[in-house]
Each structure stands twice: as C-alpha cells, then as structure tokens.
C-alpha positions as CSV (number, residue, x, y, z in Angstrom):
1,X,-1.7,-22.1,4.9
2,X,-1.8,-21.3,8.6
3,X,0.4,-18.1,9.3
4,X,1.2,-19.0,12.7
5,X,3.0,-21.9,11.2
6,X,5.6,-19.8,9.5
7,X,8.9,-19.1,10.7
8,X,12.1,-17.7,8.3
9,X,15.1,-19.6,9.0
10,X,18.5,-18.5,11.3
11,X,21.9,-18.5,10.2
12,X,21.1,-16.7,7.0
13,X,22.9,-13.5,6.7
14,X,20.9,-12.6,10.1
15,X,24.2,-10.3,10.9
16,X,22.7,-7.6,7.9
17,X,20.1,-6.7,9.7
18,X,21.7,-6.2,12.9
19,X,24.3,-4.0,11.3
20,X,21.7,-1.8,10.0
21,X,19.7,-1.2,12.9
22,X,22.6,-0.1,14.3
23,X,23.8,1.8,11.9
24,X,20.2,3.6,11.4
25,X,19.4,3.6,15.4
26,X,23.1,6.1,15.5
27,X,21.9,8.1,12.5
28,X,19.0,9.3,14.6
29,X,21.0,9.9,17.6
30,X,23.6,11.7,15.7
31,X,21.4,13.6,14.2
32,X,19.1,14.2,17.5
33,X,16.0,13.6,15.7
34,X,12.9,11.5,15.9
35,X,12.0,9.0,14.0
36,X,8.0,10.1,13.5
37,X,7.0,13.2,11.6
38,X,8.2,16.5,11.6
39,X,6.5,19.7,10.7
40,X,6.9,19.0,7.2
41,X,4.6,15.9,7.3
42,X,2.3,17.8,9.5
43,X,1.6,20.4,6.4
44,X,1.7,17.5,3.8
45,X,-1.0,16.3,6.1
46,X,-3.0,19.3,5.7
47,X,-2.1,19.5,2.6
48,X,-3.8,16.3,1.2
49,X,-6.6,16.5,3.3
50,X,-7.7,20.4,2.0
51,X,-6.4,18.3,-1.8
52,X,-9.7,15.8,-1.0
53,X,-12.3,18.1,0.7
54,X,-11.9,21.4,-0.9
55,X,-13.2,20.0,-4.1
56,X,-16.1,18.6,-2.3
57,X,-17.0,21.9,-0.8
58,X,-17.2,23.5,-4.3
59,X,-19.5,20.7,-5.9
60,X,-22.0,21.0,-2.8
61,X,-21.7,24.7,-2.7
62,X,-21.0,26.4,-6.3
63,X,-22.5,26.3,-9.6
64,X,-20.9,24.4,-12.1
65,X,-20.9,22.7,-16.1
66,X,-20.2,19.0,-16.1
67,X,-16.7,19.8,-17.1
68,X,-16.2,21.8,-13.9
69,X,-18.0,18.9,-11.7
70,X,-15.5,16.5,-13.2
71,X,-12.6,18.0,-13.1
72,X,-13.0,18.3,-9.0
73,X,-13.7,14.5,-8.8
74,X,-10.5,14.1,-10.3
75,X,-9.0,16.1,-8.0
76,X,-10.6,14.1,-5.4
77,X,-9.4,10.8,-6.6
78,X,-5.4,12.1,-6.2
79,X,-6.2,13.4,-2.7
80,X,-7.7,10.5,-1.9
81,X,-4.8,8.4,-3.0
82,X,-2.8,11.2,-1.2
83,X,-4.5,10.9,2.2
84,X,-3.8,7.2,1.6
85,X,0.1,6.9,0.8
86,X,1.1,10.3,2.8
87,X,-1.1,9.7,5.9
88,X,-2.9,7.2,6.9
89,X,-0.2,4.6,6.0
90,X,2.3,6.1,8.5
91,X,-0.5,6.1,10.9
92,X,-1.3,2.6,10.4
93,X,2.2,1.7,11.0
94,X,2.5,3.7,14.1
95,X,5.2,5.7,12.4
96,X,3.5,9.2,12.5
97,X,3.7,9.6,16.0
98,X,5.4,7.8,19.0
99,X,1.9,8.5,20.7
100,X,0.2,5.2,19.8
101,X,-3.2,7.2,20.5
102,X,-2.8,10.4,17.9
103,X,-1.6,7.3,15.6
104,X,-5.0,5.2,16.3
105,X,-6.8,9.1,15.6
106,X,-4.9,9.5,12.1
107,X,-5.0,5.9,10.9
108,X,-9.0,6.2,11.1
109,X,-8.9,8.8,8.6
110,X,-9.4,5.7,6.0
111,X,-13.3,5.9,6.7
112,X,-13.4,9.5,4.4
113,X,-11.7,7.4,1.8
114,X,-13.9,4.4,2.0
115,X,-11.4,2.0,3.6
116,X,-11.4,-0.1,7.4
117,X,-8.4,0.6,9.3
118,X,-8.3,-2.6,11.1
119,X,-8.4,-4.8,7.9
120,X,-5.7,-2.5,6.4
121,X,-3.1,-3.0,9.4
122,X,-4.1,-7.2,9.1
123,X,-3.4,-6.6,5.4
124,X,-0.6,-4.7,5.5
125,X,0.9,-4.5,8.5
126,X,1.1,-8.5,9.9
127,X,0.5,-10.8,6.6
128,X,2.4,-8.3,3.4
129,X,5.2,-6.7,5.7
130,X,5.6,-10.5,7.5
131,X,5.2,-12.3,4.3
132,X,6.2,-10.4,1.8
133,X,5.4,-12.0,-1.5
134,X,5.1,-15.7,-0.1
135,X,2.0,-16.7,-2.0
136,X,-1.2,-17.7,0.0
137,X,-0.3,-15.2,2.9
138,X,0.4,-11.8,1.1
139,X,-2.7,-10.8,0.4
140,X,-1.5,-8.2,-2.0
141,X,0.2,-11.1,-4.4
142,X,-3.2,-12.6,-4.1
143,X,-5.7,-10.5,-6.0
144,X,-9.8,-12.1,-5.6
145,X,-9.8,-12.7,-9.1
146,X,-8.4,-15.2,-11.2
147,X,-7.3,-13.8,-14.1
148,X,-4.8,-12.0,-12.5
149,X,-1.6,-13.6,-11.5
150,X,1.1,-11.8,-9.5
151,X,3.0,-15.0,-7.9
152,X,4.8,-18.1,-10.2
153,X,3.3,-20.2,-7.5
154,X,-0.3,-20.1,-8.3
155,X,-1.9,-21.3,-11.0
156,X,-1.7,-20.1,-14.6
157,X,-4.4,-19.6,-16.8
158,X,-4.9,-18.7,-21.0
159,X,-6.1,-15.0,-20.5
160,X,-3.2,-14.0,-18.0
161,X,-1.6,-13.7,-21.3
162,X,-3.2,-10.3,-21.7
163,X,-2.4,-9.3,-18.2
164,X,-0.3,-7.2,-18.7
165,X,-2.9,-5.0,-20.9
166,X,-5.9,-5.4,-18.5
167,X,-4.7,-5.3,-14.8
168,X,-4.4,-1.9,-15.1
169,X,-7.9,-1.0,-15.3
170,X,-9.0,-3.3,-12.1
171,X,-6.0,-1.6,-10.4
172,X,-8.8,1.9,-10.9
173,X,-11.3,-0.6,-9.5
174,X,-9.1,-0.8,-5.7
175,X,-10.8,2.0,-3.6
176,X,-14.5,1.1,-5.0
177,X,-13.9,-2.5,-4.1
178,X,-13.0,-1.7,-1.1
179,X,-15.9,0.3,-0.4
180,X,-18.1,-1.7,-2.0
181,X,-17.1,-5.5,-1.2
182,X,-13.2,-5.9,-0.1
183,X,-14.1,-4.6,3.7
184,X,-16.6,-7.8,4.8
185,X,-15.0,-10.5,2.9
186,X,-11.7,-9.6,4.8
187,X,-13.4,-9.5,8.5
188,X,-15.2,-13.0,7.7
189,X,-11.6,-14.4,6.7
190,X,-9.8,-12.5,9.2
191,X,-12.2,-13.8,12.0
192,X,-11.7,-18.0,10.8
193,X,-7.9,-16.8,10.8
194,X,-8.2,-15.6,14.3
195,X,-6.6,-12.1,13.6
196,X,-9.3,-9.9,14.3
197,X,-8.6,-10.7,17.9
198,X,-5.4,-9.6,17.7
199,X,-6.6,-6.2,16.8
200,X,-7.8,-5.9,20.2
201,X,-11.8,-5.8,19.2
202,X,-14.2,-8.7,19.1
203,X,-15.9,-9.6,15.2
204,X,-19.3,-7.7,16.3
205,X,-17.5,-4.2,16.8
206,X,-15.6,-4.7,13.9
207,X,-18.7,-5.4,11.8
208,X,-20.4,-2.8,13.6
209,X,-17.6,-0.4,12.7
210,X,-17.3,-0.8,9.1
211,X,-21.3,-0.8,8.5
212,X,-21.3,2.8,10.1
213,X,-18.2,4.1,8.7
214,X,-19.7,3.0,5.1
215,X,-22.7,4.6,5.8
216,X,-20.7,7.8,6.8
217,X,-18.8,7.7,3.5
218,X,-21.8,7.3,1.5
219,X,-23.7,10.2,3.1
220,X,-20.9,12.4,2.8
221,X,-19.5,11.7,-0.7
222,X,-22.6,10.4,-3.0
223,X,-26.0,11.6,-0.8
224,X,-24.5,15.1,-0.3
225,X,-23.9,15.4,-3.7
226,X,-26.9,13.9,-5.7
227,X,-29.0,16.2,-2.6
228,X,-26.7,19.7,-3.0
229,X,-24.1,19.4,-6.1
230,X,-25.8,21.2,-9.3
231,X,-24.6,18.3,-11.8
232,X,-27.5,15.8,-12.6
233,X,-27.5,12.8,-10.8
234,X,-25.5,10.6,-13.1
235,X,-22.8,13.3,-13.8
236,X,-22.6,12.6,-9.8
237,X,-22.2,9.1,-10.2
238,X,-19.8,9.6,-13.3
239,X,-17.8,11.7,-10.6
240,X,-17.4,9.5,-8.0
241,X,-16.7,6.7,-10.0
242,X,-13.9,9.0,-11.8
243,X,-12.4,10.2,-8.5
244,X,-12.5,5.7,-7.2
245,X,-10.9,5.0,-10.2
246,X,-7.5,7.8,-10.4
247,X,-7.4,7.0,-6.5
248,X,-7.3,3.1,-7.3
249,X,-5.0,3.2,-10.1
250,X,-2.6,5.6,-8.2
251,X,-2.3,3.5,-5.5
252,X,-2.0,0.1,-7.8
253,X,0.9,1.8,-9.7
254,X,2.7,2.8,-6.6
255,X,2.6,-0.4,-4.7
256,X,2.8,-3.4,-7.5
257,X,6.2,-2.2,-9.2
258,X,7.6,-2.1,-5.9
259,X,7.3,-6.4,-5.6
260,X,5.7,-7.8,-8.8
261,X,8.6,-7.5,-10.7
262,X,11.1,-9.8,-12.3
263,X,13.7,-9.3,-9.6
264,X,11.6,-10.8,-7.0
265,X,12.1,-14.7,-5.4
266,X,8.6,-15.2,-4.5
267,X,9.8,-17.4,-1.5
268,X,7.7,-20.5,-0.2
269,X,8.0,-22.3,3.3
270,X,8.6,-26.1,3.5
271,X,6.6,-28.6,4.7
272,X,7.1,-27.7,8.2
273,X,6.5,-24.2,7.4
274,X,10.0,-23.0,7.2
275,X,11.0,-20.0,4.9
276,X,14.7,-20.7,3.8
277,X,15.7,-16.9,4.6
278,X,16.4,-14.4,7.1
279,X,13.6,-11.7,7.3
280,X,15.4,-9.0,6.4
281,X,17.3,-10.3,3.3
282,X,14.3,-12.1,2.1
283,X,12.8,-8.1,1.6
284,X,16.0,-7.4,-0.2
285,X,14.9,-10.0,-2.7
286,X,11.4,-9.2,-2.9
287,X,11.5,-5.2,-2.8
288,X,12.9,-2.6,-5.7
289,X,12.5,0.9,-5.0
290,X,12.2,3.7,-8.1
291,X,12.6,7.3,-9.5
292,X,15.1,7.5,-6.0
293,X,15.8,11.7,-7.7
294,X,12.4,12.8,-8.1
295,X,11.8,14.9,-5.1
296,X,8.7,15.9,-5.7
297,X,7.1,12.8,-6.6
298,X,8.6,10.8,-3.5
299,X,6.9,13.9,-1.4
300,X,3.3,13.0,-3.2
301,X,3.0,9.3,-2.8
302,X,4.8,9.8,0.9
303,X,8.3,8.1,0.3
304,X,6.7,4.5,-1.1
305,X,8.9,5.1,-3.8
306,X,11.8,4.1,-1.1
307,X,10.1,0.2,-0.5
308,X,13.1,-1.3,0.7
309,X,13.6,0.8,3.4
310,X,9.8,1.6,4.5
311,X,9.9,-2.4,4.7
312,X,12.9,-3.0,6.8
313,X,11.3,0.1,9.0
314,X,8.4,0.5,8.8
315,X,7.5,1.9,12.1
316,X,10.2,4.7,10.9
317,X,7.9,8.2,9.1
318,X,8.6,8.3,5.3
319,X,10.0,11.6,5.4
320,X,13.6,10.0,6.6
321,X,13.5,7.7,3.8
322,X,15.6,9.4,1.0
323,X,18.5,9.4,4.2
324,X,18.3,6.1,5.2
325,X,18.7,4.5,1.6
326,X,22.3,5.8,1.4
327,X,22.6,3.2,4.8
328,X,20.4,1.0,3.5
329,X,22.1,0.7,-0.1
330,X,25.9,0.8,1.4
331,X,24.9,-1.9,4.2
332,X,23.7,-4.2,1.4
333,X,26.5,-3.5,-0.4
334,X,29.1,-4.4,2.2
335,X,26.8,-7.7,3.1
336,X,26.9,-8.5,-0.8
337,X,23.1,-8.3,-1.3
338,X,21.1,-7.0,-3.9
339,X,19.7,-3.3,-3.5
340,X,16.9,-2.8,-6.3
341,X,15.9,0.4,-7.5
342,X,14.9,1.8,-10.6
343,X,15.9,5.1,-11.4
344,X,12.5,6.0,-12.7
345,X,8.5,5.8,-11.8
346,X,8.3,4.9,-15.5
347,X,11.2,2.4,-15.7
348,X,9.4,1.0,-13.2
349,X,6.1,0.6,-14.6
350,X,7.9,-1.0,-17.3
351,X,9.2,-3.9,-15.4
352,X,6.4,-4.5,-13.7
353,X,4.7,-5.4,-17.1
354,X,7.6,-7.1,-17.9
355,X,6.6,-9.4,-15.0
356,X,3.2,-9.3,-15.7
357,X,3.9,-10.7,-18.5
358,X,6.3,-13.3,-17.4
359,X,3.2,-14.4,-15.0
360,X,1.1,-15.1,-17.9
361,X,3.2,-16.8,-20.6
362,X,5.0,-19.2,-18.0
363,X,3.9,-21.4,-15.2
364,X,7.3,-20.5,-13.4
365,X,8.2,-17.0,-14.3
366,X,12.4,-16.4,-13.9
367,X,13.4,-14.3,-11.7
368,X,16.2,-12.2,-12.5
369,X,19.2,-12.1,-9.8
C-alpha cells in the first residue's frame, strides 16, 4: 500500500475539527500562553535525564553487590522510558519548542537511549499520527512478527490465541530491538518508500548516522561498564538487558492501550485509496485515553495518557494536555462523537487484553461503538 495514495474523505463531520481548533487556538490566547514547554517541562527534562545517568555514574564509579548493580539498571530502564515519553517525543513533534533548531537538538537525545530520531518521526510522526491504525501503514499496528496481531485486517493465526499472555514480554524486547535490529530495517524500507528524503538527508547520512550513534550507545552503556563497573561481566549484561526490558515494556503499556483496544474501527481505504472519514473523527474512533485523575502518573509518562488530544495536536507540549481534554471531550460531545477514556492505567491494560484477545480468537474482532 502506497501512502501517497491515501486520502480521508470530505463531507464527514469536517466542521469538528474546525470548531476545535478554534476553540483551542482562543484557549491559548485567553490564557496568553504558549503552546511549547514551560519551566515545568524544562525540570521534568532534567529530571529524567539525571533519572538515566545518575545511575550510570554510580555503576562506573562506586563499589557495589549485584543487588546494588541491578537495582540501578532498573532505574535506568524507567529513565530511559522517561527520556522517551517526557522528552524526546515532544521534541520529535516540534512541540517542545517553537524554535525548530533547540527541537532538532532535543529530539536527538534518542541516541543515549539506543533509538534514530529520523526513523522515529517517519514512524511516528507521518505514517501512525497520518494513519492511525489503518493496517499496512501504521507501523505500530504492524509488529515484525507474526504471531502478534494488533489489526482485524491481517491475517489470524492458531497461537494469537495466547496473545494476550505473551505480547507482553516482547513489548520488554522494544528498546533492544531497536538497538539491535529495528533501526536498519526501517531506513532500507523507508528509502524504497521514498521517505527518508523527506527527512531532508540523503540514505548514506542516515546510514552513516545510525552506525555512529549505535556505536556511541554501546561505548557508553555496555563498554564503560564491562571496562569500569565492579559487577562481573555477565551481571553487566544481566543489567542492561534488565534496564532494555522495564524501558520496552513501559513504553509498550503506555502506547498499545491507547489504540489496540476494542473501541477502535481499524479503518481501511478503498480501492482508490480513499479512507471513508474525516481525519480528525477517524482519531476519535481509533484513540482512548486513561487514568485522566492520576496526576502524577500523566506527569511520568509526559501526558500520553491524554492520546486523543496529543493526536489531534500534536505539535501542542503535553503539559497543556489535562486543559485541553475538557475542550476536547465537550467539543465531541456537542458534535455527537465518541470521547474514549478509561478512568484508570489499569482498566486500561485490561481492555487492551480484552482486544488482544479478540485479535486472536476471531478473524474480524468487533469493535465496540
């Protein structure tokens, strides 16, 4: 599927999303404020970043037991996952500054967690926020493996019955495979689709980018250690493993409740490549937000608790979120469109295995609306 050839159909309740914009465009003139960070996402900045490197500074500098050496790469693997949802994300999206250079500056700061910034924004930014959940363009709906299923519209296999038991441990296995594998098969595949270009950087600096900025991350998180950490060599590998897999997990149980779940369309174009929905409803359908009263959790995994608004806006910083979904929610409202949220991180969790389920005991899984 060619996503050039995609468009999502006018005349479909295209007014919503007018409304809102204009709705949220006077809620930041009202309020005289700007739509990037403030100081308070500066310090949660700061904040993740001393959560990821402290930790390293004590292994390559302290004596320590293995408990001791563990328990830091733990801590590791939630700033890591920290850095990722509360940084680099906004970044990425050009939503922590209105300076598109400090933004190219932050969004790099994926090479310390193992990541490529480029194939991140084609990931996330053009084909997932575009396509949300339109099978054989979101790349997040379609995982390199085949026994997991996260769309109706691929195909359904005997062990997706246990899904729902085992996707969970190869959601711990995200930030390794990206270091690891993800990274190169995405710039070959990005390059046939023509998107690296649009990045603004030919196929031989990318390459060239992501081969130094792995080596970089491996110097500075497995040769430091095995050279200066105290813990025998395999306690080192043990560690980094440990802090790839809370990192991966995190990150898996933040984003996949927020679309696999029993609430979403999964939408699929026509022949001519025509989506039968506007944009902006079409996210309604395919997004649920959660745990919407848990302030301090929203704060950790920077506001992707609120995924119907960060994709409606997501060039907007997460730290306005919690406002806007009052707009957000009464606009929908008025419009007579569905506003999904579930009022807990765990109720959440729960439906999404409730989908993952669905995905392996049906060939179409019902959607619920």
């Amino acid at each position: 599927m060619l996503y050039k050839n995609i468009t999502f159909e006018k005349g479909h309740n295209e007014e919503f999303y007018k409304v809102l914009r204009q709705r949220v465009n006077q809620y930041f003139k009202s309020k005289n404020i700007s739509r990037n960070a403030n100081f308070s996402m500066v310090i949660k900045s700061i904040f993740m970043l001393t959560l990821y490197i402290t930790p390293l500074v004590f292994l390559l500098t302290c004596e320590l037991n293995v408990w001791q050496t563990l328990g830091l790469w733990l801590v590791m693997g939630f700033g890591m996952a920290g850095i990722g949802l509360s940084i680099m994300h906004d970044a990425n999206h050009g939503a922590y500054s209105k300076n598109e250079k400090i933004n190219g500056i932050i969004g790099k700061v994926m090479i310390i967690i193992g990541g490529n910034h480029t194939n991140w924004k084609i990931q996330h930014n053009v084909l997932h926020h575009t396509y949300t959940n339109i099978t054989g363009l979101d790349e997040d709906i379609n995982p390199p493996a085949s026994f997991l299923r996260f769309s109706p519209n691929t195909p359904r296999i005997p062990i997706h019955r246990f899904q729902y038991l085992y996707a969970w441990f190869f959601y711990g296995l995200m930030t390794l495979v990206w270091f690891v594998n993800k990274d190169y098969s995405q710039a070959n595949r990005y390059k046939k689709m023509g998107l690296i270009e649009t990045q603004g950087i030919t196929y031989a600096q990318h390459m060239t980018f992501i081969i130094v900025s792995k080596v970089i991350f491996a110097f500075i998180f497995l040769a430091l250690p095995f050279w200066l950490a105290t813990a025998p060599w395999y306690i080192t590998i043990i560690g980094f493993l440990l802090m790839q897999f809370v990192s991966g997990l995190t990150l898996g149980a933040i984003f996949q409740p927020a679309h696999v779940v029993p609430t979403s369309n999964y939408p699929m174009p026509d022949d001519s490549g025509n989506v039968h929905a506007d944009w902006a409803v079409s996210q309604l359908y395919n997004t649920a937000n959660f745990a919407p009263k848990a302030p301090l959790f929203s704060w950790y995994v920077g506001g992707l608790n609120y995924q119907v608004e960060h994709h409606l806006f997501p060039n907007i910083c997460h730290v306005h979120y919690k406002k806007l979904s009052k707009i957000v929610s009464q606009t929908a409202h008025e419009f007579k469109l569905p506003y999904y949220s579930n009022k807990t991180f765990l109720s959440a969790l729960v439906e999404h295995t409730k989908m993952l389920k669905q995905l392996g005991r049906y060939d179409n899984a019902p959607a619920i609306h």
